[in-house]
C-alpha positions as CSV (number, residue, x, y, z in Angstrom):
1,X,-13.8,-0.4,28.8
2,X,-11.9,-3.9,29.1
3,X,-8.6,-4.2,27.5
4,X,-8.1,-6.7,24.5
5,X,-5.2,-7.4,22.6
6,X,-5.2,-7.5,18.7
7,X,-5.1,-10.8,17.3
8,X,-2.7,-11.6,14.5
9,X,-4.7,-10.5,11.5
10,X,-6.2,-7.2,13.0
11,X,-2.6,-6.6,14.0
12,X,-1.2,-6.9,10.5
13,X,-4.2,-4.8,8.9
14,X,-3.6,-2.0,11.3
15,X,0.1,-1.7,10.8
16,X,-0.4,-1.9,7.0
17,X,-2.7,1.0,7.7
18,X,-0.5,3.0,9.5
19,X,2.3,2.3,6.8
20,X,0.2,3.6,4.0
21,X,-0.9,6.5,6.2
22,X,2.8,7.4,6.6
23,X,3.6,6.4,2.7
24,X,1.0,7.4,0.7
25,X,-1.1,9.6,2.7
26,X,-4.5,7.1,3.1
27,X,-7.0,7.7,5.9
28,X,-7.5,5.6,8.7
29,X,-11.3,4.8,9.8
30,X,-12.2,3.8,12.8
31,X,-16.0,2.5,14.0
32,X,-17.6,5.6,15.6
33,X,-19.4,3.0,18.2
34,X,-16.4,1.9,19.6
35,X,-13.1,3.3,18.0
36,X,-12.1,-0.3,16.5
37,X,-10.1,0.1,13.0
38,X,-12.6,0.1,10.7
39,X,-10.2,-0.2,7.6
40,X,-8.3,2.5,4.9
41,X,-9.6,4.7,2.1
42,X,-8.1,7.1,-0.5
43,X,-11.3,9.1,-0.1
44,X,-13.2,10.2,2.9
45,X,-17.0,12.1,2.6
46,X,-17.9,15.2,3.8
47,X,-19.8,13.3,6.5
48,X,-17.4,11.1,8.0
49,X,-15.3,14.7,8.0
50,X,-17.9,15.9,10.2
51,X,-18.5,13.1,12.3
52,X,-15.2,12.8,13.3
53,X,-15.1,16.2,14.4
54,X,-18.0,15.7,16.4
55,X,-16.9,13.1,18.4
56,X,-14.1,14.8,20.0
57,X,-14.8,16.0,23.2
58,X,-14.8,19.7,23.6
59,X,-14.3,21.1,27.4
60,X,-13.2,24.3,26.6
């Protein structure tokens, strides 16, 4: 995977995200293809619940 940097206004959306994480307790999404930030929502669905799960590697 090749590095890039976040340009200004993907920058500012992820740090807003972040703050209302740590403030008012929103969920961060990310794109399952390739972990980008995908945005915020009050709300999250039983599915994106599970997905998540899934895609954390499990060696154990």
């Amino acid at each position: 995977m090749d590095f890039r940097p976040l340009n200004d206004t993907e920058r500012r959306q992820l740090i807003g995200a972040l703050r209302g994480n740590a403030e008012k307790n929103t969920a961060i999404l990310l794109d399952r293809r390739d972990t980008s930030f995908a945005g915020t929502t009050e709300e999250i669905t039983d599915d994106e619940v599970i997905s998540a799960i899934k895609s954390v590697p499990c060696h154990y």
